[in-house]
C-alpha positions in Angstrom: -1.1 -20.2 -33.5 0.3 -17.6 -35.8 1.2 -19.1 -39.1 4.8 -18.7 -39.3 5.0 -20.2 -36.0 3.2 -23.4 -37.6 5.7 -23.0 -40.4 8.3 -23.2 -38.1 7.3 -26.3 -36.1 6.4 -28.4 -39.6 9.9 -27.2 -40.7 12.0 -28.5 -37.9 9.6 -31.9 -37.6 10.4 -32.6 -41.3 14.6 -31.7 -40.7 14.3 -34.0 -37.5 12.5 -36.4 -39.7 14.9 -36.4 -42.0 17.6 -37.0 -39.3 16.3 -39.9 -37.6 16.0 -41.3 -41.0 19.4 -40.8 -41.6 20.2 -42.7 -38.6 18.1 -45.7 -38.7 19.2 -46.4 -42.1 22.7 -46.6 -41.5 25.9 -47.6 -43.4 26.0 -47.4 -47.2 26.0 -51.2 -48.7 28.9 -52.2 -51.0 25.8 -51.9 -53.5 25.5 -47.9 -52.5 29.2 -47.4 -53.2 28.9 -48.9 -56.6 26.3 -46.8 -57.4 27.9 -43.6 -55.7 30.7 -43.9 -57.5 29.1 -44.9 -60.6 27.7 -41.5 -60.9 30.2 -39.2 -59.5 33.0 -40.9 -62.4 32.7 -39.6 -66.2 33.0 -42.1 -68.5 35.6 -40.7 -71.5 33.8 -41.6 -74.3 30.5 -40.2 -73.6 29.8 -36.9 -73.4 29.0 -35.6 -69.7 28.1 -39.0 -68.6 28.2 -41.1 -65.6 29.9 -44.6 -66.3 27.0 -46.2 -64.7 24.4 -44.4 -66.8 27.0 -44.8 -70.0 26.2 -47.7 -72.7 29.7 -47.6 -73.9 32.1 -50.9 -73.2 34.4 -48.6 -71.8 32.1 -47.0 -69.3 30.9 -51.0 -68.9 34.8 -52.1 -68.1 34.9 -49.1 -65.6 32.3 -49.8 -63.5 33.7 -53.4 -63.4 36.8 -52.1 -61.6 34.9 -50.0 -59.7 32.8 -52.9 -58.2 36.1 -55.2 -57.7 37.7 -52.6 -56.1 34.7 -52.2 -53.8 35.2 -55.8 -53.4 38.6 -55.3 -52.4 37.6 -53.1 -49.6 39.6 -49.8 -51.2 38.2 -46.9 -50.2 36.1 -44.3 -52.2 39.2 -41.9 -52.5 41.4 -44.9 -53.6 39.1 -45.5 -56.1 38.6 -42.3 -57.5 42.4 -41.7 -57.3 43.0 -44.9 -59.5 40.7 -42.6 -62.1 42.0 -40.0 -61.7 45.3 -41.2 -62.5 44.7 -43.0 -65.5 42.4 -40.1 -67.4 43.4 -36.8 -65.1 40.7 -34.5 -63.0 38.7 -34.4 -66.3 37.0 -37.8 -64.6 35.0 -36.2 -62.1 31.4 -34.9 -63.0 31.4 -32.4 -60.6 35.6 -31.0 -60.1 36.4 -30.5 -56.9 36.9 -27.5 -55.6 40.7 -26.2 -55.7 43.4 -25.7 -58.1 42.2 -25.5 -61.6 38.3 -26.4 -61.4 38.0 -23.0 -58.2 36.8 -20.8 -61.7 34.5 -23.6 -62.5 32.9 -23.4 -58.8 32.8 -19.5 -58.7 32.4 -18.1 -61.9 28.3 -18.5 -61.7 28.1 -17.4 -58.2 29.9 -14.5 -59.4 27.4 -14.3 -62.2 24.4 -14.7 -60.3 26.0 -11.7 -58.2 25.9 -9.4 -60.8 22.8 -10.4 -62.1 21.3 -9.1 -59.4 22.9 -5.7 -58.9 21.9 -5.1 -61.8 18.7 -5.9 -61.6 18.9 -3.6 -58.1 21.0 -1.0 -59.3 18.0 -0.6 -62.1 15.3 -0.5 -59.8 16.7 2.5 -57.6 16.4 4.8 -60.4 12.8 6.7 -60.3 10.2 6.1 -62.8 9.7 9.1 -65.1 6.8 10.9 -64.7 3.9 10.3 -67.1 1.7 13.4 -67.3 -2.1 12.9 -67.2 
């Protein structure tokens, strides 16, 4: 068997792995949401933190809300909008993308684009000759 046709096969078994996994395990536990949540809010008084990774007693008082609001069965777009209201889309670690944050999203993808023209456009010229 040819190797990329090997490569294929462990490939796909690992993906299908991955699926069945996925659906064995289930449901995310009131636990999971905490923690998802946890990570995806910025706390305000850190710098580029997660309130769940954040000593502060805000960032402590935050996840507290999060976790009765869990609790209460809210969703995980109620509860990042109750964020989001109080301390404005500067709350989320990674923005969403629209409105405001679409330069954040693009602007390395645009980067990384002309990164590598450049690199191309460089390597289309031919060498210079070096006599002998």
């Amino acid at each position: 068997m040819p190797a990329r046709t090997l490569a294929r096969w462990i490939v796909t078994g690992i993906l299908a792995t991955v699926v069945i996994v996925g659906f064995v395990i289930g449901d995310a536990t009131a636990e999971d949401r905490v923690a998802s949540l946890g990570a995806s809010i910025k706390c305000p008084v850190c710098q580029g933190e997660a309130i769940i990774d954040s000593p502060s007693p805000t960032a402590a008082a935050m996840m507290e809300i999060v976790e009765e609001k869990v609790a209460a069965g809210e969703t995980d777009q109620q509860i990042v909008a109750y964020f989001q209201a109080r301390f404005g889309d500067g709350i989320y670690l990674d923005p969403p993308f629209a409105g405001k944050t679409l330069l954040v999203w693009l602007l390395p993808v645009f980067a990384v684009g002309a990164g590598v023209w450049m690199i191309l456009s460089r390597r289309r010229k031919p060498l210079p000759k070096v006599p002998a």
